[in-house]
C-alpha positions in Angstrom: 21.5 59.0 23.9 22.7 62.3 23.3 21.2 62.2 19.6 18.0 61.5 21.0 18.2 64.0 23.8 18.5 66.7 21.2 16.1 65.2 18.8 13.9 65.6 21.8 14.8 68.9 23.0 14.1 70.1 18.9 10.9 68.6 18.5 9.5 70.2 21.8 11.0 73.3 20.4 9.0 72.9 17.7 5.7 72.2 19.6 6.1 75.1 21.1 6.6 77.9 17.9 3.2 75.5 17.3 1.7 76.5 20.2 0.7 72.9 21.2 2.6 72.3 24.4 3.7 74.5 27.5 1.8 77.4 27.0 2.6 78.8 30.2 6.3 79.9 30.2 7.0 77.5 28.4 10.6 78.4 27.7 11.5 77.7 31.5 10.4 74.1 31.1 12.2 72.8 28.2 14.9 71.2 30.4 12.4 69.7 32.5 10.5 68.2 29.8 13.3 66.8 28.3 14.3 65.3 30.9 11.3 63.8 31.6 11.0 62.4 28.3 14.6 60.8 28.7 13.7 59.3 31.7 10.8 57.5 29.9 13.1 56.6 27.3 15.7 54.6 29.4 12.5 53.1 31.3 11.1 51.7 28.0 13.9 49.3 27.6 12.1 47.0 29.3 8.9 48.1 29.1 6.3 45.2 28.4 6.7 43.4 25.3 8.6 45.7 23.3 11.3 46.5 25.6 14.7 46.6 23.6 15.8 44.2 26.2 13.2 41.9 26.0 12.8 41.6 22.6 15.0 40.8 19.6 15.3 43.5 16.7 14.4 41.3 13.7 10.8 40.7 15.4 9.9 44.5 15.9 9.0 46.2 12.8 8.6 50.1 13.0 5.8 51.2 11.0 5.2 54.9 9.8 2.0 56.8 11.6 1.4 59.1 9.0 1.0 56.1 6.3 -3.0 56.5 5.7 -5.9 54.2 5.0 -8.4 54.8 2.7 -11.7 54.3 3.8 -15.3 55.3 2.3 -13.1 57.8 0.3 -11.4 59.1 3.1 -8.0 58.9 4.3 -7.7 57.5 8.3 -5.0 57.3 10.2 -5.0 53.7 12.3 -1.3 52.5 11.3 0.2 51.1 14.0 3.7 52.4 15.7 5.1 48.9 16.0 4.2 45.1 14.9 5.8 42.6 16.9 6.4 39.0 16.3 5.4 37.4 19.9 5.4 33.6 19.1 2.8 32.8 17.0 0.5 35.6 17.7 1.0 39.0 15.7 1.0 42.3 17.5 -0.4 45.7 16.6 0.9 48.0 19.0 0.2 51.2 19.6 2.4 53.8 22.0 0.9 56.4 24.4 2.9 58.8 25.7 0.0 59.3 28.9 -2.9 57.5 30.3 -4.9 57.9 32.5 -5.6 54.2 33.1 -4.4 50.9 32.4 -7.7 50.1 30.1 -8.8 52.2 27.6 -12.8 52.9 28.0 -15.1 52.1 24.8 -14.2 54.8 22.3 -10.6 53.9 23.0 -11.1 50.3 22.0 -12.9 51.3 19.2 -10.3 53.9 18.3 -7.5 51.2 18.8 -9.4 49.0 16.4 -8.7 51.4 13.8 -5.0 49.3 13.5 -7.5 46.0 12.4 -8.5 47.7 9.4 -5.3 49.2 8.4 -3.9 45.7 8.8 -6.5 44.2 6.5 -5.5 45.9 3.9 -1.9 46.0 4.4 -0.3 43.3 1.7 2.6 42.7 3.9 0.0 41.4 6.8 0.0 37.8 6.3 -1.5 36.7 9.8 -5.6 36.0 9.7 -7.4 38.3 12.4 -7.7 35.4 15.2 -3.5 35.4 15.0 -3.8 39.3 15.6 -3.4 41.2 19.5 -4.2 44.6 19.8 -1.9 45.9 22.0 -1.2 49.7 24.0 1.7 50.3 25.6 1.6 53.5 27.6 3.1 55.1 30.6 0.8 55.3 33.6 2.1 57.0 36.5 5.7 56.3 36.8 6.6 53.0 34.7 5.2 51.8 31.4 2.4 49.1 31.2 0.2 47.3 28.9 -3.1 46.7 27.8 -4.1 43.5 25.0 -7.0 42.2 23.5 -7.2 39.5 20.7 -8.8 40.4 17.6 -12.0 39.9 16.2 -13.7 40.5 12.9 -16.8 42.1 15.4 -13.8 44.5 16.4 -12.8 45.3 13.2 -16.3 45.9 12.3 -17.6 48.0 15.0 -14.2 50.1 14.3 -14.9 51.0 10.7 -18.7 51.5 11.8 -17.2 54.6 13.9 -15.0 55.8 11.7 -17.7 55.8 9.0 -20.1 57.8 11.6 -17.2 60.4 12.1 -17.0 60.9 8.6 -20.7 61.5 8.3 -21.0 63.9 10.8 -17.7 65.9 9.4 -19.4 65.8 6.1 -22.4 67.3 7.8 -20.8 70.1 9.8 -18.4 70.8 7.1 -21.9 71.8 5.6 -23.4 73.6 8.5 -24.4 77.1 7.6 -26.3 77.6 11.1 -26.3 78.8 14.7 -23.9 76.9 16.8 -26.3 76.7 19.4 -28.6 74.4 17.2 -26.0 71.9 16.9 -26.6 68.5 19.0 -24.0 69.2 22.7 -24.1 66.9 25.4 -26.0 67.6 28.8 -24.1 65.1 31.1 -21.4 67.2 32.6 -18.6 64.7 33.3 -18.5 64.0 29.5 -17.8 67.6 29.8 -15.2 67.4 32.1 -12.0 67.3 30.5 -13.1 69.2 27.4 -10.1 71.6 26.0 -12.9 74.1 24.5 -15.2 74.5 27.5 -14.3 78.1 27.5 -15.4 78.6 24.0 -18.2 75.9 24.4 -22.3 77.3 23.8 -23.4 73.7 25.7 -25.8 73.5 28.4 -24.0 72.5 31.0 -21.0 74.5 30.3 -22.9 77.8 29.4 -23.3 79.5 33.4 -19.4 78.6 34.0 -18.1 80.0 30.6 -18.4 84.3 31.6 -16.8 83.9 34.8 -13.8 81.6 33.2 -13.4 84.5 30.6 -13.1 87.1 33.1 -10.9 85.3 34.6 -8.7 85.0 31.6 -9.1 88.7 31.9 -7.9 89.7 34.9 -10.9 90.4 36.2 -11.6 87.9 38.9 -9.0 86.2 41.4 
């Protein structure tokens, strides 16, 4: 444990030089986040289905995130973080470190679907798609829980139809020599909601809030 806690503690060191996590005093709350993160850890031995308790070591298979997939001539990142042998059914699963809620909404299913593809074209994936779960294991409050589907070749086929579309529109802003205001922004504020650039954001529904949020960033206004 004390190897992990300091692998821990460096890679939110790390985060931080980054400039990804904590960016208010962040210093102050490295303990804190550690410890968080430990207590997690000890929590996920028997967390569902791939608890170290519950499950033997020769079934569980760590797989490497960063391995890509190439798809339509770009590389996509859908490897799973584990595979688990769970009887006769094979399991993608995918860890999340927070959630919001137990079941992910549409994009996240499609997103999660992303592990179908990569498994089709993994030669080491001997199982046919109806032997395949799709499973997310992710802490939600204060204890681990999961969320499983079984696959489907419409799954796997509505995944790489979104991937394909995200790599069209890349493509096309990659390209985009124009005003940002031309570019297509949503008008339905709660998709707006939880949006990390709605300072910075030229949308429509974001557009009134934006001076008074940067005059606030200022100083300027309680």
């Amino acid at each position: 444990m004390n190897d992990l806690r300091l692998t821990i503690h460096r890679n939110i060191l790390r985060a931080i030089v980054a400039g990804e996590v904590l960016e208010d005093h962040p210093h102050g709350m490295v303990n804190e986040a550690v410890e968080m993160m430990m207590h997690r850890l000890r929590l996920f031995e028997a967390a569902p289905l791939v608890g170290f308790n519950r499950r033997s070591a020769e079934k569980v298979l760590l797989i490497d995130r960063l391995q890509p997939l190439l798809l339509d001539g770009a590389r996509q990142y859908g490897a799973p973080d584990l595979i688990v042998r769970n009887g006769s059914r094979l399991c993608l699963v995918r860890i999340a470190m927070e959630m919001r809620s137990r079941t992910p909404d549409r994009a996240g299913e499609l997103e999660l679907g992303s592990m179908l593809l990569w498994a089709e074209r993994n030669p080491l994936i001997e199982a046919d798609i109806d032997e395949i779960d799709v499973v997310r294991i992710g802490w939600l409050g204060t204890r681990w829980v999961k969320w499983s589907r079984r696959a489907s070749t419409e799954w796997a086929a509505q995944a790489r139809s979104m991937i394909a579309m995200d790599i069209e529109q890349m493509a096309r802003l990659m390209m985009f020599d124009g005003k940002l205001e031309a570019l297509p922004r949503s008008r339905s504020r709660w998709r707006c909601s939880n949006c990390a650039f709605n300072d910075e954001c030229p949308g429509f529904e974001v557009r009134e809030k934006r001076p008074n949020r940067q005059l606030q960033l200022l100083g300027q206004l309680p």
